[in-house]
N, C-alpha and C positions, 0 to 999 in steps of 0.2 A: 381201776384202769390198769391194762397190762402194764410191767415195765418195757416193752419197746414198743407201747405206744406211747407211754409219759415219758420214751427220750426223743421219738420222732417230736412231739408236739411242743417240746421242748424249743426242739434247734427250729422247727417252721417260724416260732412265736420271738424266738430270739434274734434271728436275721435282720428284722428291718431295727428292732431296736439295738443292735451288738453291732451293727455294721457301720459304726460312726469310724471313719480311716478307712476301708476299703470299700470301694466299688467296681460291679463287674464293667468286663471292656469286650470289645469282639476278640477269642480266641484270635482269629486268620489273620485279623488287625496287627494284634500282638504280638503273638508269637514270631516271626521272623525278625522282630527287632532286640528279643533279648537274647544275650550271647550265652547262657549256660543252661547245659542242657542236659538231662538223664533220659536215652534210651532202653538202656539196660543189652545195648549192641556186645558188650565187652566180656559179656559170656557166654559159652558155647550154645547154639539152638539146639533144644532138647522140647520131645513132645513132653504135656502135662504126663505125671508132675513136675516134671523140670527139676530145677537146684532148689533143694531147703537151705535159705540162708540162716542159720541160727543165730549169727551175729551181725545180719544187719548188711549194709551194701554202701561203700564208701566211693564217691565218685569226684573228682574235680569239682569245689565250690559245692561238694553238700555233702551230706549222709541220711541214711534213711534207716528207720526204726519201726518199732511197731506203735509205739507214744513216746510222751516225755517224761522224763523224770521227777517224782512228784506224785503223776496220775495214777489213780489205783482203777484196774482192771476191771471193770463191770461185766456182764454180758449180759444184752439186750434179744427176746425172742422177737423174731419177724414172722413177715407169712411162709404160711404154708409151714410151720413149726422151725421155720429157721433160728441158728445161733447164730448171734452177731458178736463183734468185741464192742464197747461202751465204756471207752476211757472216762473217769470221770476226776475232778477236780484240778484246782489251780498246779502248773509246774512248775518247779522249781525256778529259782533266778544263780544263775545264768542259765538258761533254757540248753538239758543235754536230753539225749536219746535213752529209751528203754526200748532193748531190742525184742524182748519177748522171750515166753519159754522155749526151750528148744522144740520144733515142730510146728509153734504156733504163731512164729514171727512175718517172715515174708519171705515168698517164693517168686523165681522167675522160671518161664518158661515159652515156647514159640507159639504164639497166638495167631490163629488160622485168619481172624476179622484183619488186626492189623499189619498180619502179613510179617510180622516181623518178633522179637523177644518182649512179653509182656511181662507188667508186675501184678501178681495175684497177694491182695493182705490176706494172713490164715487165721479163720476163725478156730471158736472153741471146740471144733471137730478134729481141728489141727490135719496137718499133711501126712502120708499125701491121699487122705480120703476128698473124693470128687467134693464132698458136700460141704468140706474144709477151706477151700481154694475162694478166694474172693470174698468172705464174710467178715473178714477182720477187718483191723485199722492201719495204716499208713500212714508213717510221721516222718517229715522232710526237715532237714536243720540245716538252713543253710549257712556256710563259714560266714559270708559278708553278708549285712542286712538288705533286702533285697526293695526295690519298689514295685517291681510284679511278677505275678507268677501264671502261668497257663498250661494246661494238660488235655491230652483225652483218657477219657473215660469210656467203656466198652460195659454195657448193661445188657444183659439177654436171656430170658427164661421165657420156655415153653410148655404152659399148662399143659392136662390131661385130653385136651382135646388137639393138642398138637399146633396152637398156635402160641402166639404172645402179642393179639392185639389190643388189650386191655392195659399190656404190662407196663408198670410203671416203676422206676427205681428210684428209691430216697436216700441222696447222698448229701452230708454234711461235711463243707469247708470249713473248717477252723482256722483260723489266723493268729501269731503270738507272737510277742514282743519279745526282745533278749531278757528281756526279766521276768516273764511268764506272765505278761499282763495278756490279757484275751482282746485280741483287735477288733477280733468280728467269729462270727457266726452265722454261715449262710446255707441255707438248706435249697436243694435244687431237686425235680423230680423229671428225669431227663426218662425218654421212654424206649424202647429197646434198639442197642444197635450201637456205632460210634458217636459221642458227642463231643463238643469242645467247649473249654472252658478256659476264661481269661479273668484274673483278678488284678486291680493294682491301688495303690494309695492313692485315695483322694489331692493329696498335694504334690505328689510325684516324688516324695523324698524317699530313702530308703529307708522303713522301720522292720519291712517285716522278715523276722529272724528263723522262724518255722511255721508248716501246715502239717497241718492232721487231716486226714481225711477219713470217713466212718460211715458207712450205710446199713440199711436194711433190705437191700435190693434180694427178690427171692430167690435170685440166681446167682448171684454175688457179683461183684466187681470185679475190672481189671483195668491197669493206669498203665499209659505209656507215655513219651514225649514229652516229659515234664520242663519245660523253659522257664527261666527265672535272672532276675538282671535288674537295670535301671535302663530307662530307653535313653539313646542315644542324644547328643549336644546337638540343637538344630541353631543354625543363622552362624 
């Protein structure tokens, strides 16, 4: 078995068993109830390739990385002979950011689907080669432990025949605890175009301290919007 199919099959296989503490919620649900939020509005719109962040992007209530500390760097071939990044192992306790080598961390740039400044993770092609831009990994650390989190996600690749009605993108959430215990493992295959995603703790309390997020999508990824918080006091 290739190695990124024994890591797709991995996280499919892992989801319903890893997923004890998180479960998904409706995006549109969610989203407007939690107060903190990463755009990535707060730098200038530049066409791809945008800003190579080398060191990462530090935002009110979080920070973003390329994994955690701890994780040793894998890389995973997708289709179409894609390179992916494929963090692999437990992260360190207290759970901190690896920002990546320089070129290969995370970039921002103005993203034409959502209209506004998107986050591209850079794979092992690194920037600012087109086929570099969205293969990588995404690691969010938030300062206070959060009880959920939601995002969109922008998936889009056009075969040789000029469509992408087949296309399918395999993207893995990860979830982790302030001492790098793995909360969950959800693997999702969202199909071209904007999607939304909403995660949060089964008992609503705050555990979750960082996400990673990792695909094999043959186009790559790009994430905006990211909300994150505890919902609000009702009665």
């Amino acid at each position: 078995m290739r190695a990124g199919a024994a890591w797709l099959l991995a996280a499919l296989v892992a989801g319903p068993a890893a997923g004890q503490g998180i479960e998904a919620a409706p995006h549109d649900a969610l989203a407007p109830l939690l107060d903190g939020r990463i755009d990535f509005e707060e730098l200038p719109a530049l066409p791809e390739p945008g800003h190579n962040l080398n060191h990462g992007l530090a935002v009110i209530g979080a920070r973003l990385g390329e994994r955690f500390a701890g994780q040793r760097l894998a890389e995973a071939p997708g289709p179409e002979d894609g390179r992916h990044d494929a963090p692999e192992g437990r992260p360190d306790a207290p759970l901190a950011l690896e920002t990546g080598a320089p070129g290969r961390g995370l970039s921002v740039s103005f993203h034409r689907a959502f209209g506004s400044n998107a986050l591209y993770p850079l794979g092992p092609v690194g920037w600012p080669a087109e086929d570099g831009r969205g293969e990588g990994s995404a690691a969010v650390l938030f300062t206070r432990d959060a009880c959920a989190v939601t995002l969109r996600l922008h998936t889009e690749y056009v075969d040789a025949l000029g469509t992408n009605t087949a296309h399918r993108g395999d993207v893995s959430f990860a979830f982790y605890g302030r001492d790098g215990r793995l909360m969950a493992r959800l693997a999702r295959r969202p199909g071209g175009g904007i999607s939304g995603f909403g995660f949060r703790t089964e008992t609503g309390a705050p555990a979750i301290a960082g996400l990673l997020v990792t695909n094999l999508d043959p186009g790559g990824i790009a994430l905006d919007d990211i909300r994150f918080g505890c919902l609000p006091l009702t009665g």
